[in-house]
N, C-alpha and C positions, 0 to 999 in steps of 0.2 A: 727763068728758073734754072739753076745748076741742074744738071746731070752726076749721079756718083761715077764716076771714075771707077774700070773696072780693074782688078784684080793686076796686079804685076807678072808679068809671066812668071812662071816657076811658084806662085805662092801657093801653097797646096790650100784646097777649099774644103772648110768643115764641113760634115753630111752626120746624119745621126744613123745611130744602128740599134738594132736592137739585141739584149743578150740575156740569156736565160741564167736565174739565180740560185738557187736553194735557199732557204731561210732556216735556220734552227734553233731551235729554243727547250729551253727546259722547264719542266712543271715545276714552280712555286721559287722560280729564277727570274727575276725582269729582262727585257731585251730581248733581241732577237742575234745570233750571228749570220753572217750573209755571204756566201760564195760564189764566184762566178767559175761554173767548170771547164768552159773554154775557154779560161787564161787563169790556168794553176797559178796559187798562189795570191793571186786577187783577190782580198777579204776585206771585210769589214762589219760593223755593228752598228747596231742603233736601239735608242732606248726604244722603240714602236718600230711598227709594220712601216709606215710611212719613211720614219727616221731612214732604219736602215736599207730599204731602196732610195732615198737622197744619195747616202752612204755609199752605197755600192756603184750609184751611178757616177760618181766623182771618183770613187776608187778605180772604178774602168778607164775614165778618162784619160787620167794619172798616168795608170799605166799603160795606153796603150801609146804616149807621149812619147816614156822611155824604151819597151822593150818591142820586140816585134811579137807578133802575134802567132804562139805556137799551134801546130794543127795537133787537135784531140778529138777524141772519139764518143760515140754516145753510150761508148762500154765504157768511160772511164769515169762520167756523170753517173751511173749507176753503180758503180764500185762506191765512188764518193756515199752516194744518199745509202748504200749497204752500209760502209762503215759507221756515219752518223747515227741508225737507226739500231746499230749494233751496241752502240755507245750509250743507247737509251734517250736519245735525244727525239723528238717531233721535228717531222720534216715537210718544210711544203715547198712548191716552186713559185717562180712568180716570173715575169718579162720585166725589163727596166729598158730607157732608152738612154743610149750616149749619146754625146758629139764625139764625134770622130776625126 
């Protein structure tokens, strides 16, 4: 029986994380939009709850492929859900998991 063959030096090894979301949605709008506030700019949507954590959790992926990972605050996740909720939007959180 074969053994797998480990890893190449140097090949970096995927691990999953976990990253907290916002969801927001509008009365008598379909969909949800979906942000990750510790990597501004990482958006996305889905037509359902489910959808757009798929969504978001490839959206994370994506980007954490290309860009580095900036450090953010839990005062800026609360400016975020201020704003939205300013905008008249419903807002809930949720946990999603990447691979990393």
């Amino acid at each position: 029986m074969a053994t797998p063959s480990a890893a190449e030096p140097g090949t970096p090894v995927a691990h999953t994380e976990e990253f907290e979301v916002i969801l927001i949605s509008e009365d008598g709008v379909p969909g949800y939009g979906v942000m990750c506030p510790t990597l501004p700019g990482c958006n996305s949507q889905g037509d359902d709850w489910d959808d757009a954590l798929a969504m978001i959790s490839e959206a994370i992926e994506g980007f954490l492929e290309v860009a580095a990972r900036p450090s953010v605050t839990e005062d800026a996740k609360s400016r975020l859900i201020a704003e939205c909720l300013a905008d008249g939007f419903r807002v809930d959180e949720a946990t999603v998991t990447a691979v990393v």
